[in-house]
C-alpha positions as CSV (number, residue, x, y, z in Angstrom):
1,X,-12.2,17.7,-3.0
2,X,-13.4,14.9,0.0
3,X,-11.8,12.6,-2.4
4,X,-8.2,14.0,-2.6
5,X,-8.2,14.9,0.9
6,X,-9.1,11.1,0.9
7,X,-5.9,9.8,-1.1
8,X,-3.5,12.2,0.0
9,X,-4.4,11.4,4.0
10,X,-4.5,7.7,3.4
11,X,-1.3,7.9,1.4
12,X,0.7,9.9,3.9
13,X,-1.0,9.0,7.4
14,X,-1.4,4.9,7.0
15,X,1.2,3.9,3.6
16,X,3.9,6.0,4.0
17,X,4.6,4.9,7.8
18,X,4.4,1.5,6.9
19,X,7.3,2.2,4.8
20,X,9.2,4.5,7.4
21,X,9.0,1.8,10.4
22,X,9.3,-1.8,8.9
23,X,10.5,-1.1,4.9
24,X,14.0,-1.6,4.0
25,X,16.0,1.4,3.1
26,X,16.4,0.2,-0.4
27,X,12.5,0.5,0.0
28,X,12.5,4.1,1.7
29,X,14.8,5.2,-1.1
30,X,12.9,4.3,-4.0
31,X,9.0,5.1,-2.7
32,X,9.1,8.0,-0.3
33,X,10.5,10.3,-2.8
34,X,7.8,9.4,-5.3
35,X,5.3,9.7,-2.8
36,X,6.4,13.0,-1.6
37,X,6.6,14.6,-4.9
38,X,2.9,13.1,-6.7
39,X,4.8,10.5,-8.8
40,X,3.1,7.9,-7.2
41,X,-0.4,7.7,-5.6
42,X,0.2,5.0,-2.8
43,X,-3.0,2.9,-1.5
44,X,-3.9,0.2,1.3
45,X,-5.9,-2.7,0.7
46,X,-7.5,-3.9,4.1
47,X,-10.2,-5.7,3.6
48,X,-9.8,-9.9,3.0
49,X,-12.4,-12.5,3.1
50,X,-10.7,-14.6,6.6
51,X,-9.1,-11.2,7.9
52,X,-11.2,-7.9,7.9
53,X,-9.8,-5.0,8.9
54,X,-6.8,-7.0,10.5
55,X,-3.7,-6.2,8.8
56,X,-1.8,-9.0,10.8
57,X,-4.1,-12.0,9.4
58,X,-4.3,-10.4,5.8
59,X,-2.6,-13.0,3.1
60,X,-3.6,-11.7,-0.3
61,X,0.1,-10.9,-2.1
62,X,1.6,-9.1,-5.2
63,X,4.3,-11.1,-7.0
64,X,6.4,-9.7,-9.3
65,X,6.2,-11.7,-12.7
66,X,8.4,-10.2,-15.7
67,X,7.1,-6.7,-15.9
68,X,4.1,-6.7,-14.0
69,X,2.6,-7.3,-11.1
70,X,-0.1,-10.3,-10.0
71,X,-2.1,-10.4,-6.9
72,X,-2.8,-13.7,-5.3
73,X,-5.5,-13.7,-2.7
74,X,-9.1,-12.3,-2.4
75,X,-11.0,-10.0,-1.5
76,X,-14.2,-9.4,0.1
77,X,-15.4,-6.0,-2.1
């Protein structure tokens, strides 16, 4: 149970207001719901090789390519 309390207060207490203060409201639209009804499972990566914990210096990206998605960057775990 430590593990879903886990998920569901990283999820709703760090992603989700993320997406309520700087996402677009195309953004808001489509991943709130989701998030609110278990659709989705939201996470936050935070740890980088040059930036730690600091959100601000983190570089690592997802890029949309056809149908999936490909992270560019690295990380340190």
């Amino acid at each position: 149970f430590t593990a879903l309390a886990v998920a569901i207060g990283g999820q709703s207490e760090l992603v989700s207001p993320y997406i309520q203060n700087i996402g677009s409201e195309e953004q808001k639209k489509y991943w709130l719901p989701k998030m609110v009804s278990g659709d989705v499972v939201s996470a936050i990566a935070m740890t980088e090789a040059n930036a730690g914990s600091d959100l601000q210096a983190i570089r690592t990206q997802a890029i949309l390519k056809d149908e999936h998605y490909v992270v560019d960057g690295s990380k340190t775990f």
